[in-house]
C-alpha positions as semicolon CSV with decimal commas, in nm:
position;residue;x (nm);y (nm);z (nm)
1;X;1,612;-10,379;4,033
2;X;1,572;-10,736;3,961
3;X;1,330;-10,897;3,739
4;X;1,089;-11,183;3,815
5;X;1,120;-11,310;3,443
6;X;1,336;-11,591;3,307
7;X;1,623;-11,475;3,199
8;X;1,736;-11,733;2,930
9;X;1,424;-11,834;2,713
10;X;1,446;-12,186;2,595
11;X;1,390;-12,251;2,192
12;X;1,113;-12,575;2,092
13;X;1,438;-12,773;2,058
14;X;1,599;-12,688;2,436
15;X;1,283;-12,772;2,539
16;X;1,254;-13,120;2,400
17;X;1,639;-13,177;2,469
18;X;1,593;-13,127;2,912
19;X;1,274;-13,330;2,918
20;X;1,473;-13,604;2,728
21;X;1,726;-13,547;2,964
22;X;1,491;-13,563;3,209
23;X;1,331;-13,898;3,065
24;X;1,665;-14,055;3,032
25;X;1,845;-14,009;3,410
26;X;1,516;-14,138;3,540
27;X;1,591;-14,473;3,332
28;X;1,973;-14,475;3,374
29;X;1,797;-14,429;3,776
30;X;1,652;-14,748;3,737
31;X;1,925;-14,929;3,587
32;X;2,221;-14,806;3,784
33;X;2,104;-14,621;4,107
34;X;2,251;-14,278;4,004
35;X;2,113;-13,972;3,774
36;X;2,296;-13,953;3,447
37;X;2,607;-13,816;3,362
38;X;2,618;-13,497;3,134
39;X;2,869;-13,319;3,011
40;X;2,731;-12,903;3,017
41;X;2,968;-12,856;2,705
42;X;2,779;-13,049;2,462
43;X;2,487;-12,844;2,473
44;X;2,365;-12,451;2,382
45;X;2,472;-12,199;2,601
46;X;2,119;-12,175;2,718
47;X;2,117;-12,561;2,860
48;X;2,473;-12,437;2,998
49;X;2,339;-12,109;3,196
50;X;2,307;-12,148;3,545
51;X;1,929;-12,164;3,668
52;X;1,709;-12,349;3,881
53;X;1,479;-12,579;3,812
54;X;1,169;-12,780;3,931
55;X;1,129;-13,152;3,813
56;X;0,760;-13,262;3,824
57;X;0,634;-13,628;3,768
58;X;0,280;-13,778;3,755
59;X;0,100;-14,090;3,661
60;X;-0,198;-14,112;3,587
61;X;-0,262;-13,713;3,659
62;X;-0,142;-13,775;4,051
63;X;0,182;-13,627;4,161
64;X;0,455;-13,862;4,128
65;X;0,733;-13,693;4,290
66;X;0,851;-13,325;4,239
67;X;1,189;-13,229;4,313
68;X;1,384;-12,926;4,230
69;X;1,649;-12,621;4,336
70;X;1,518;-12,244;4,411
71;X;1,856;-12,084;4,321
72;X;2,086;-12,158;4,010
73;X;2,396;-12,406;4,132
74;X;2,469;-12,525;3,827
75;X;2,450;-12,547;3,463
76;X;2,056;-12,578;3,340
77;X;2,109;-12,912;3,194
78;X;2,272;-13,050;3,486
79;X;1,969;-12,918;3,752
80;X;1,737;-13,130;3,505
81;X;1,883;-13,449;3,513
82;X;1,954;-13,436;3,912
83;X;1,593;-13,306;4,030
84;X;1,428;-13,570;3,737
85;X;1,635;-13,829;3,946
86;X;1,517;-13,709;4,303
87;X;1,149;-13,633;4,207
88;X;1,204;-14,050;4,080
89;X;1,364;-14,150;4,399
90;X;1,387;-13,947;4,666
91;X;1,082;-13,729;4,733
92;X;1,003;-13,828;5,023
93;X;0,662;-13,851;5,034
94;X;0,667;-14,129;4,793
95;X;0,841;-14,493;4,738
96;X;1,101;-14,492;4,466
97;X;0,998;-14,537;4,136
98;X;0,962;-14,874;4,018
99;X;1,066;-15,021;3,663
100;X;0,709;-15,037;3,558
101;X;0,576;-14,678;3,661
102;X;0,830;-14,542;3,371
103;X;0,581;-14,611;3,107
104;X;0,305;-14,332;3,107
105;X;0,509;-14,134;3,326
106;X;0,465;-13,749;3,268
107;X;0,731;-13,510;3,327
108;X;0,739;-13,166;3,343
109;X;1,031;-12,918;3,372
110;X;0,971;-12,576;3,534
111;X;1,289;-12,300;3,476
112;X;1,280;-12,067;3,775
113;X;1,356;-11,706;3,747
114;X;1,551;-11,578;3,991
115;X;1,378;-11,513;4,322
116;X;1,273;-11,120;4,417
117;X;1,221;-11,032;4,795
118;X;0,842;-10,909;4,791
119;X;0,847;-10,713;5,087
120;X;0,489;-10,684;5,313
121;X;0,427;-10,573;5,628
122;X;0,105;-10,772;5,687
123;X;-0,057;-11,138;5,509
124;X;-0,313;-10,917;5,362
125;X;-0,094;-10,681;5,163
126;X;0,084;-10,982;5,054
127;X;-0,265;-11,152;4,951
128;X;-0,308;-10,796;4,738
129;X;0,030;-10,846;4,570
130;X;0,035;-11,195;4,445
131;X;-0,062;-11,258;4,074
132;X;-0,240;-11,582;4,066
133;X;-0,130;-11,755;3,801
134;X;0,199;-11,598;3,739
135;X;0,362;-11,633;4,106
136;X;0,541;-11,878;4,256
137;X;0,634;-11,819;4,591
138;X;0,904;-11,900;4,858
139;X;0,769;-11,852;5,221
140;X;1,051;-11,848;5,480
141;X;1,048;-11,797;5,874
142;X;1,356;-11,957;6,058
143;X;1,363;-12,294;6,048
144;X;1,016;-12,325;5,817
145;X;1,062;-12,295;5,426
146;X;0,829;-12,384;5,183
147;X;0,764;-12,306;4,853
148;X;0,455;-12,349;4,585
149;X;0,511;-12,343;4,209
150;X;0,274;-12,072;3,986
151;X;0,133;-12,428;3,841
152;X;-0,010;-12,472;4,184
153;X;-0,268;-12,183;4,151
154;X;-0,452;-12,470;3,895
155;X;-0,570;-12,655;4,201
156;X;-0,579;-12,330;4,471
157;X;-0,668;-12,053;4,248
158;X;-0,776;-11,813;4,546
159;X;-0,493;-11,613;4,694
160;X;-0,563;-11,674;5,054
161;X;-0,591;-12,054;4,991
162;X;-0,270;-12,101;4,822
163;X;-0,063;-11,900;5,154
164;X;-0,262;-12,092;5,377
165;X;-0,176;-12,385;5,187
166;X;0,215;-12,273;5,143
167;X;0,245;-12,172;5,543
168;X;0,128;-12,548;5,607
169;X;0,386;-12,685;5,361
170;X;0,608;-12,486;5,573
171;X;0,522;-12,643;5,933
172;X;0,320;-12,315;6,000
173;X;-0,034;-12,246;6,117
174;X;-0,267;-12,094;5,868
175;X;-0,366;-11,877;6,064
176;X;0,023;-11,756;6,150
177;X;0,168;-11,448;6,013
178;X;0,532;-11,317;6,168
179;X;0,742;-11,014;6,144
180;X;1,016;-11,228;6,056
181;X;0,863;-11,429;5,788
182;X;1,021;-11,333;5,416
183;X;0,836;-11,408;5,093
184;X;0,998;-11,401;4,765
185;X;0,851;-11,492;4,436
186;X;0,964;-11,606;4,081
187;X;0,826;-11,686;3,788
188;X;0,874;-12,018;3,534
189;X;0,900;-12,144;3,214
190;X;0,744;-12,462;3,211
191;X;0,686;-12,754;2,963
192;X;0,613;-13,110;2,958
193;X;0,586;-13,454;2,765
């Protein structure tokens, strides 16, 4: 059976080291129109594990962009300095960053477990299951796919809210439930500067 917990904990110093990543292809962004380069090997085997992650930016506490992967493609290290690019440059609900958004901008990193089918037969059994707080959750019918980080629960704390609020993300009703949606949930580790 698989777990919903991270597998590779990240020491104080792995920490630090991806958000300066982070920090650092968002500038080389804004100098040369590219995330920067890293080499995996020059970093701890945890930085080199395969695992997705979730790069979040605000400014002023409003979301700035947020960017990231739901399944491990590539080493950790590499995940965080593409998705602190995107969430910079391509989220699309936002205009690229500009040179002088980069002071005061916060950045957080979120490592993704990997994702667990949570299998339900109806919305309310999957209201029942969901640990607010802990979850974060990938809702998936067809064509619609959305998914909501656990640090989302800070601003819908209330099961039903945050589905209702996921199935919209997703281009579905609120009120929609399917046979042939799938849910899946995960867990982070998350940090920021």
């Amino acid at each position: 059976m698989c777990s919903t917990e991270v597998t590779v904990a990240l020491d104080a110093a792995e920490r630090a080291a991806l958000l300066d990543v982070a920090r650092r292809s968002i500038a080389h962004g804004l100098a040369h129109g590219h995330p920067l380069a890293v080499d995996p090997d020059a970093w701890s085997p945890a930085l080199r594990a395969h695992q997705a992650a979730f790069v979040t930016l605000n400014r002023a506490g409003q979301l700035r962009g947020c960017i990231g992967h739901l399944e491990a493609t590539q080493p950790l290290v590499l995940d965080v300095a593409d998705n602190a690019f995107a969430a910079a440059f391509r989220d699309p609900r936002f205009l690229p960053l500009a040179p002088d958004e980069l002071d005061g901008l916060e950045i957080h990193v979120s490592v993704l477990s990997p994702p667990v089918a949570l299998e339900v037969s109806s919305e309310e059994e999957l209201l029942r299951r969901l640990r607010p707080g802990i979850d974060g959750l990938i809702l998936d019918d067809g064509l619609h796919r959305g998914t909501f980080l656990p640090s989302v629960w800070e601003t819908l704390p209330k099961p039903a809210q945050f589905v209702g609020q996921l199935k919209l993300k997703a281009g579905l009703p609120i009120a929609y439930w399917s046979d042939r949606i799938r849910v899946s949930r995960y867990t982070t580790e998350s940090f920021g500067s």
